[in-house]
C-alpha positions as CSV (number, residue, x, y, z in Angstrom):
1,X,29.0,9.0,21.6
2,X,32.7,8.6,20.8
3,X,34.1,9.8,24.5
4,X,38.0,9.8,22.6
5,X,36.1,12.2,20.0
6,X,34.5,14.2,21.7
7,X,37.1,15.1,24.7
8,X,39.2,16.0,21.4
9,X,36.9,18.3,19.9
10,X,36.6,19.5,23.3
11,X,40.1,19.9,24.3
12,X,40.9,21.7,20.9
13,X,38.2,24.0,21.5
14,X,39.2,25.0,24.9
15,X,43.1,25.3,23.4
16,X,41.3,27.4,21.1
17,X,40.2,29.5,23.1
18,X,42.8,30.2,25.3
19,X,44.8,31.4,21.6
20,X,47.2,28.6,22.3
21,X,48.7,26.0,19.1
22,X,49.3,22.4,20.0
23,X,52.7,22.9,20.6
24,X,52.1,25.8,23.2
25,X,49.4,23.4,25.2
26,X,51.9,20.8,24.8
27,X,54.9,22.8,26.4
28,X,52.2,24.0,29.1
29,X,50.9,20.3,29.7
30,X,55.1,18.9,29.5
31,X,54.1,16.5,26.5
32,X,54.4,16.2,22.7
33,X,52.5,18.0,20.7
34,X,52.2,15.4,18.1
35,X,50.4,13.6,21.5
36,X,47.8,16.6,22.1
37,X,47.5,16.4,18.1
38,X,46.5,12.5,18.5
39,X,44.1,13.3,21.8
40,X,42.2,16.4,19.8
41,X,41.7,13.8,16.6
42,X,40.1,11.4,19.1
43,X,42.4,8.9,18.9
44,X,44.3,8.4,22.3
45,X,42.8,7.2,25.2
46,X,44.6,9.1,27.5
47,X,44.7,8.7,31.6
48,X,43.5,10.7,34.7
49,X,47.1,12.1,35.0
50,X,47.5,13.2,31.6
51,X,43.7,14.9,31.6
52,X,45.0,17.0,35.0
53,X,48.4,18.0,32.9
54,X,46.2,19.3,30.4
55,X,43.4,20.9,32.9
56,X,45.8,22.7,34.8
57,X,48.1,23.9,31.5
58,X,44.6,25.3,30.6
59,X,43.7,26.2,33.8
60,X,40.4,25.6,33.6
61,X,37.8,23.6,36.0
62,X,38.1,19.8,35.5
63,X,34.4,19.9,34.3
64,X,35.3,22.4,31.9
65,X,37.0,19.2,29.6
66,X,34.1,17.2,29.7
67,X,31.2,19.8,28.5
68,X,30.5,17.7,25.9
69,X,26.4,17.5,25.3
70,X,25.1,21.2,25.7
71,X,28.6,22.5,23.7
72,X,27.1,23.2,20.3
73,X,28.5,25.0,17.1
74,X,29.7,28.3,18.0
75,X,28.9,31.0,16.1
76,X,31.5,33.9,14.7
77,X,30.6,36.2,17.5
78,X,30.4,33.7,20.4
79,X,34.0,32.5,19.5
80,X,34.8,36.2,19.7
81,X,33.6,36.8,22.9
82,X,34.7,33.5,24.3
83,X,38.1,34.6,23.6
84,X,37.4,38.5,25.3
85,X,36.3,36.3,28.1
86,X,39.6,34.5,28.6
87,X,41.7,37.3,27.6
88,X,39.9,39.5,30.1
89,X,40.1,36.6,32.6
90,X,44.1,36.7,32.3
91,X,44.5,40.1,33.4
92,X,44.8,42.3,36.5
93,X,41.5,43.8,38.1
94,X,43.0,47.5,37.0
95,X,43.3,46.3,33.7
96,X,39.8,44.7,33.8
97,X,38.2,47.5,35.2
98,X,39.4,49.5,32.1
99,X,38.4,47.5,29.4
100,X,34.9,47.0,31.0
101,X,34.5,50.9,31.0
102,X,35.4,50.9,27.6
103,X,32.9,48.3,26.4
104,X,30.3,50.4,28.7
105,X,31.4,53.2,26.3
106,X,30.6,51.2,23.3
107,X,27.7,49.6,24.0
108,X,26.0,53.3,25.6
109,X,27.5,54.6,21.6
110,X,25.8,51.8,20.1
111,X,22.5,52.5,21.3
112,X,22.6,56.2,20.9
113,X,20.1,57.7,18.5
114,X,21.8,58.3,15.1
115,X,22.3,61.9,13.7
116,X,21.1,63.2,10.6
């Protein structure tokens, strides 16, 4: 395994995720984006410090950068929820409270017997 690669593919995910671009993680992170560009291609072999700028401009669990071997190929609807997930994650408990009734709603709609 390419570790450069694969922390990349990782990290650009994660960005991905979190709906930032390069140059958002790289204002977060205080680097250059055409840096964080070099990192997600694989090749920069960056340092300790420079993984815990990005960790913490991503704010995510240091062992969240390094899920290499069980992260497969997300589907369409995985990278959709992913993103709920984070979004969700960024807000208030009032506003999370909300949007989990609502998807409650939908899902109970969902399942209801179809008229006619």
């Amino acid at each position: 395994m390419d570790l450069n690669k694969a922390f990349g593919k990782r990290l650009r995910e994660l960005r991905e995720s979190a709906l930032l671009t390069q140059r958002q993680l790289a204002a977060r992170a205080k680097m250059d984006p055409k840096y964080v560009g070099a990192i997600e291609r694989g090749e920069r072999n960056i340092t300790l410090f420079n993984v815990e700028r990005l960790r913490a401009a991503l704010n995510v669990r240091p062992t969240e950068l390094f899920r290499f071997d069980d992260h497969q190929q997300l589907t369409d609807g995985q990278v959709d929820s992913k993103i709920l997930l984070n979004l969700l994650d960024k807000c208030d408990k009032i506003t999370r409270t909300h949007v989990l009734n609502l998807v409650k709603q939908v899902a109970r709609l969902s399942t209801a017997p179809k008229k006619g």
